[in-house]
C-alpha positions in Angstrom: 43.5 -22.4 15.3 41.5 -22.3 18.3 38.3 -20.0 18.1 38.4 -17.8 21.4 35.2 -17.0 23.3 33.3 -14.0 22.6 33.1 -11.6 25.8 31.4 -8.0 26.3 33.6 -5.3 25.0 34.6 -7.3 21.8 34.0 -6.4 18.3 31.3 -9.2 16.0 29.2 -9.5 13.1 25.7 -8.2 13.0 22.9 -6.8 11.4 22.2 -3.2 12.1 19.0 -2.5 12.5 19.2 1.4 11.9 21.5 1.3 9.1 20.3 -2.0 7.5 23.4 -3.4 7.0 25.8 -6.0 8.1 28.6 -4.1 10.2 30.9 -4.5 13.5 29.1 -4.0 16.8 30.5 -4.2 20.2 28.9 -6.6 22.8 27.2 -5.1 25.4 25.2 -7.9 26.9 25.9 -11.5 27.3 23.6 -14.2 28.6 25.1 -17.9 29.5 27.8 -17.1 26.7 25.4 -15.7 24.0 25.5 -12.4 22.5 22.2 -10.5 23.6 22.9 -6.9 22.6 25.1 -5.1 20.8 26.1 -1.3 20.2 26.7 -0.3 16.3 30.4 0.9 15.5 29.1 3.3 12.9 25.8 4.9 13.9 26.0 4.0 17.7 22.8 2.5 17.8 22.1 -0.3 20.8 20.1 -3.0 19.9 19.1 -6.8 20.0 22.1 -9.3 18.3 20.9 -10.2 15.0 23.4 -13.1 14.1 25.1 -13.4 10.6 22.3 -15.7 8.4 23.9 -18.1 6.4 22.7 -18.2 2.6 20.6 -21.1 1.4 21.8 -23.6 -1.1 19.8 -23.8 -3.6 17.0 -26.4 -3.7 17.5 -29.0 -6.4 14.3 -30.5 -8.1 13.1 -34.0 -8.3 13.4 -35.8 -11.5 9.5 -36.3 -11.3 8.8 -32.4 -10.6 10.8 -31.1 -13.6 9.5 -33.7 -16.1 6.1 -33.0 -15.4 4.3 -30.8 -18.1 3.0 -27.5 -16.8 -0.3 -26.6 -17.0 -1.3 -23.2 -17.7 -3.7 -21.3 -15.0 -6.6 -19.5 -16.0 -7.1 -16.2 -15.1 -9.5 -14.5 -13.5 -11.5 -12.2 -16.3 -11.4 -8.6 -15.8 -14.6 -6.5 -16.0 -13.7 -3.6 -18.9 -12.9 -0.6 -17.4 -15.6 2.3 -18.0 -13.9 5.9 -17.7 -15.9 8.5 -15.2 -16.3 10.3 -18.8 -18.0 7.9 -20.5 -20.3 7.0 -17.1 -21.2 10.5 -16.9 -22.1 10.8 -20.7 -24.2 7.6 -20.0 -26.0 9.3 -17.4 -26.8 12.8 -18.5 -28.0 11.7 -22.0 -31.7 11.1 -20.7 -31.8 14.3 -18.8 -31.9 18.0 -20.3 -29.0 20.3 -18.8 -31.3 23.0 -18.3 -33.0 21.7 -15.8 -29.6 21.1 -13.5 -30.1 22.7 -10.2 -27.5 24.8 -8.8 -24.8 23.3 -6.3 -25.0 24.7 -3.0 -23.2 23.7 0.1 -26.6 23.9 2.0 -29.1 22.1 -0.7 -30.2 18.9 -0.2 -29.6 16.3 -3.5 -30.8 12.7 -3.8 -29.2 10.4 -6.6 -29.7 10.8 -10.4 -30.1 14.5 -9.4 -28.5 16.5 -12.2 -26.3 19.2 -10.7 -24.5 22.7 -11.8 -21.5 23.1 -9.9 -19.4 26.6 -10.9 -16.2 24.9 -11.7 -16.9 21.0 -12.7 -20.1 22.3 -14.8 -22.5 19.3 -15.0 -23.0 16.7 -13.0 -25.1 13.5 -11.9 -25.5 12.5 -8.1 -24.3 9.3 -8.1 -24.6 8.6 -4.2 -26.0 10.3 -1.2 -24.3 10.3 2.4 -25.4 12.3 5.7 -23.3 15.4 4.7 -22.0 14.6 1.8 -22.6 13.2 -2.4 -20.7 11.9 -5.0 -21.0 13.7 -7.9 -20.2 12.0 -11.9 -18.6 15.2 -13.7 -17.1 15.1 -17.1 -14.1 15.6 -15.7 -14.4 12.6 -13.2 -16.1 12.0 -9.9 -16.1 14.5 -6.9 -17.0 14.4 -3.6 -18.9 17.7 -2.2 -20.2 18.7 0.8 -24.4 19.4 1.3 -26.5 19.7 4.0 -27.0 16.2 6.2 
């Protein structure tokens, strides 16, 4: 059976890329006998050809690669991690809580600063920014606003 030559207006193969599927599309552009766009039967969509890919065979190994003993890789070590709890415990054990000043959007707080804040309760600065610290709460770290 003879294969007859595609032309615009006729119905092929190709990937849509709106519904991410293979479906029929209509030719709508040919260059020297190539598909070059298409229009989507089902969702209408006009886009580039994407021809049908053909699967892969499978790659067979080498009798050298498969007799070969594998080696186990090492892994990199992970560092344990610390919770924010157990940070914060760390750092407000050599301070006394009743000296924590009282958070305020317009104070000004350097690190290892202990800190009251109404709804966290107590905290350590951990790090300063211009406008902004990084508080260690019991409840985990927090970002507040202060005075640049």
């Amino acid at each position: 059976m003879l294969k007859r030559a595609v032309s615009a207006g006729d119905t092929v193969e190709s990937q849509c890329t709106r519904c991410k599927s293979l479906l029929n599309h209509t030719v709508v552009a040919m260059v020297d006998g190539r598909v070059v766009r298409v229009k989507c039967n089902t969702c209408g969509s006009e886009h580039n050809h994407r021809e049908v890919k053909e699967p892969k065979a499978p790659v067979q190994k080498s009798v050298k690669a498969a007799a070969a003993p594998k080696t186990p890789r090492a892994k990199a070590a992970k560092a344990p991690v610390i919770s924010d709890e157990e940070v914060w415990e760390e750092l407000i054990r050599p301070l006394d809580p009743d000296l924590a000043v009282p958070y305020s959007m317009d104070g000004r707080f350097r690190p290892n600063t202990l800190l009251s804040h109404p709804s966290f309760g107590i905290g350590v600065v951990s790090s300063s920014q211009s406008g902004k610290i990084e508080v260690v709460f019991k409840a985990g770290r927090k970002l507040l606003r202060c005075a640049a």
